[in-house]
C-alpha positions in Angstrom: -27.8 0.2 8.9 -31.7 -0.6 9.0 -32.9 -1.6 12.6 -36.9 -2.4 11.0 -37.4 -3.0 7.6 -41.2 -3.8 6.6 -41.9 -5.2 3.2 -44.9 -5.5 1.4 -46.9 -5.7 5.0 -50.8 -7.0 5.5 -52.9 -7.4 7.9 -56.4 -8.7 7.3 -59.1 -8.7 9.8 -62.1 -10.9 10.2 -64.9 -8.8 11.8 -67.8 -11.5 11.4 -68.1 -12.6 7.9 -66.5 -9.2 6.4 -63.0 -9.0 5.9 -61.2 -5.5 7.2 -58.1 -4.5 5.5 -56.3 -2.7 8.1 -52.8 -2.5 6.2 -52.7 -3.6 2.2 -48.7 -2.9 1.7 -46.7 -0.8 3.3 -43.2 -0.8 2.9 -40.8 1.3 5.1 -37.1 1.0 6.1 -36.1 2.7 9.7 -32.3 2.8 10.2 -30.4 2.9 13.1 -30.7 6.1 15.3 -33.2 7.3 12.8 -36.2 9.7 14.6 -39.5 8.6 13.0 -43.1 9.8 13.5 -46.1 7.3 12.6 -49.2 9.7 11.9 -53.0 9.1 10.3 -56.4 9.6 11.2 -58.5 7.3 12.6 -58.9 3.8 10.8 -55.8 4.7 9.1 -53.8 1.8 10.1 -51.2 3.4 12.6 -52.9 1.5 15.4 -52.0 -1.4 13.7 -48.9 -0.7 12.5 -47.9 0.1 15.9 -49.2 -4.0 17.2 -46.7 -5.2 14.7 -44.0 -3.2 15.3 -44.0 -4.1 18.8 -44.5 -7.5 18.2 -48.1 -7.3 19.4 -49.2 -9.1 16.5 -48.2 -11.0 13.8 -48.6 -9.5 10.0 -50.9 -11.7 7.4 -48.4 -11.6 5.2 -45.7 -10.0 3.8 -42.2 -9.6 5.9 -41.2 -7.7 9.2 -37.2 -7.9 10.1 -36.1 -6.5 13.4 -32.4 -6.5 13.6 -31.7 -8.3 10.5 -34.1 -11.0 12.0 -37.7 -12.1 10.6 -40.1 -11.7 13.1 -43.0 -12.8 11.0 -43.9 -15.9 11.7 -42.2 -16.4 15.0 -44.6 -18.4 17.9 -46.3 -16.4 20.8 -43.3 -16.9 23.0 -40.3 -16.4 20.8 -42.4 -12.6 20.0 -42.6 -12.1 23.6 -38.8 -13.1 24.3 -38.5 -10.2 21.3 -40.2 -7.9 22.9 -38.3 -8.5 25.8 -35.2 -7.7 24.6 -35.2 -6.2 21.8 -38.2 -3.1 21.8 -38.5 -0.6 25.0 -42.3 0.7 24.8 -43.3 4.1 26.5 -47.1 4.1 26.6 -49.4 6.8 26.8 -51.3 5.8 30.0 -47.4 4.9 31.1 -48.3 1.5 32.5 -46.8 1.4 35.5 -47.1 -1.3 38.6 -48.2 1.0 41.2 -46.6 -1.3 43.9 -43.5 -0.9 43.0 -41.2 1.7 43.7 -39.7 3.6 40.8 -36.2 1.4 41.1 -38.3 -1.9 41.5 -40.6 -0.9 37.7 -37.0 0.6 36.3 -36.0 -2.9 37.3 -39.0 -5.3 35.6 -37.8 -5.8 32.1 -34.4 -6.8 33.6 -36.2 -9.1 36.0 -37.4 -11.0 33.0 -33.8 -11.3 31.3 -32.9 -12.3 34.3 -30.3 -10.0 35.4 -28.7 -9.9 38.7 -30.1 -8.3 41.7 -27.2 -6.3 41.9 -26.2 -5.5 38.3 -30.3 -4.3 37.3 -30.4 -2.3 40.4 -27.0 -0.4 39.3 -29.0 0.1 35.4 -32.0 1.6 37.2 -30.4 3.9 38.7 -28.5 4.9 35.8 -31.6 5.6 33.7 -33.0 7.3 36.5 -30.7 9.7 36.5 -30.7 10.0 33.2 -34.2 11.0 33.2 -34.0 13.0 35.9 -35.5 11.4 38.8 -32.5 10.7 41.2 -34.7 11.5 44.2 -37.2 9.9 43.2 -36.0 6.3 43.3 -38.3 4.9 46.5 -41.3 7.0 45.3 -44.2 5.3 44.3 -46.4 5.9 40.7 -49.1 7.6 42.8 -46.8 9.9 44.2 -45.6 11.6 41.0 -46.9 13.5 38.7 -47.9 12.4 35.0 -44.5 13.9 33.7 -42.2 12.4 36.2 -44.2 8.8 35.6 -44.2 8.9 31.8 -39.9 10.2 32.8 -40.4 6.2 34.7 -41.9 4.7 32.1 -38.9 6.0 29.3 -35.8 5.1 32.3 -37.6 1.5 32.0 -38.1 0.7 28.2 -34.2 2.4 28.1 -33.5 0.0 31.0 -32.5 -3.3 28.7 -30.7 -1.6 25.7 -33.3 -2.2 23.5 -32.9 -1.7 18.9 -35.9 0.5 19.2 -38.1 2.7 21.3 -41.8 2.5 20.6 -43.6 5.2 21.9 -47.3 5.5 21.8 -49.0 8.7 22.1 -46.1 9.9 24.7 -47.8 12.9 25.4 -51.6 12.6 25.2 -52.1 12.4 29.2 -50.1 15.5 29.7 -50.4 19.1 29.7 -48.9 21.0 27.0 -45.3 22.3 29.3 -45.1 19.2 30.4 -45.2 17.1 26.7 -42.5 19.7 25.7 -40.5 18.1 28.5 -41.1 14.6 27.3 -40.5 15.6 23.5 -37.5 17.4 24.6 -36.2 14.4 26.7 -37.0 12.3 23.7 -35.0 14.6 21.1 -32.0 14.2 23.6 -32.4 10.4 23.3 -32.4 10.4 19.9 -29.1 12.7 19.8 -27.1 10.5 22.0 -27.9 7.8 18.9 -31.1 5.7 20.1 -33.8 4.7 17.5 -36.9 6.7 17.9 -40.6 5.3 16.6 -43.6 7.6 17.7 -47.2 6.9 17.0 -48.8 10.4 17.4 -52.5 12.1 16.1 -50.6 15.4 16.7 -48.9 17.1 13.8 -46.7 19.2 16.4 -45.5 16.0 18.2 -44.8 14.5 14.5 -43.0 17.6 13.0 -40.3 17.0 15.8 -39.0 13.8 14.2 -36.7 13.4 11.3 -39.2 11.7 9.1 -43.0 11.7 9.4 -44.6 9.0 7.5 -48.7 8.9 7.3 -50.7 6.6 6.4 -54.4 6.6 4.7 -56.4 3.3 4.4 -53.7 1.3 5.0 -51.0 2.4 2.6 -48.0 4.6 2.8 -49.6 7.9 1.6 -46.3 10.0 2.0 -43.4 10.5 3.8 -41.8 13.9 4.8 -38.1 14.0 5.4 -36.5 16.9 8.0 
């Protein structure tokens, strides 16, 4: 069943008076609990890919359907009530609130969808664990290493149930061991049936997915099934 379906996607840019053509067709079909890796070199048109995807941004034309729903032309506040529910991001600089315990950031996406104190507080804890950070729970960001925060930043985007996971560069902040831990923890998502979308410059994180699809100057340039 296809969880993101893009069809004949644009995106034009106006830099001044010269038009930039970041994405001039791209057509791509993700299905559910498919594992899929984004690649391209710079100016490629990953980066924006990736801002319409996660409902960042709005396509110039053509047609973006998230759960059977278009997500096109929707207004600034019905994207960010999609992005709410529907899209759990993992960031590369992890984005953490570093007032907030590892619970309370676990906790901030159900905040917004306004679950109950007492049922978002029992979901944090269950990604927690999940990830592997049980004893971790009244720690701080500060006070955990760049593993154990990006491990924070995955329990929250899994917090809501989200379609897809979007992850951007997972590993670029880390050290090599510990991006083997994220991939791994990410492959073991993915097993256990989630829907996997990473953006990645590195071929090695790429290879790991089911399907790598690159892009050059703003078009589909192929697509390597695993």
């Amino acid at each position: 069943m296809p969880i993101a379906e893009i069809i004949d996607l644009r995106k034009t840019y106006l830099m001044g008076s010269v038009e930039v053509h970041a994405l001039t067709g791209v057509n791509l079909t993700i299905n559910e609990g498919d594992y899929v890796a984004i690649m391209g070199a710079s100016g490629s048109g990953k980066s924006t890919l990736l801002t319409i995807l996660g409902c960042l941004a709005r396509p110039t034309s053509g047609r973006y359907l998230l759960g059977g729903q278009d997500v096109s032309g929707l207004s600034d506040d019905e994207l960010s009530d999609v992005r709410c529910r529907r899209i759990g991001f993992i960031f590369q600089s992890y984005n953490l609130i570093q007032q907030l315990t590892v619970l309370e950031n676990i906790e901030v996406p159900l905040y917004y969808q306004g679950w109950s104190e007492r049922e978002s507080r029992e979901r944090a804890e269950k990604e927690a664990e999940l990830v592997g950070l049980k004893d971790r729970l009244r720690h701080r960001p500060y006070e955990l290493s760049g593993g154990q925060q990006q491990r924070v930043a995955i329990a929250r985007a899994l917090a809501a149930e989200p379609l897809i996971l979007l992850a951007d560069e997972p590993t670029g902040n880390l050290d090599s061991a510990t991006g083997r831990e994220i991939l791994d923890l990410l492959h073991e998502l993915h097993e256990n049936g989630r829907t996997l979308i990473v953006v990645t410059h590195d071929a090695s994180v790429g290879e790991l997915a089911q399907r790598t699809v690159t892009l050059a100057d703003g078009q589909v340039a192929s697509i390597v099934e695993r």
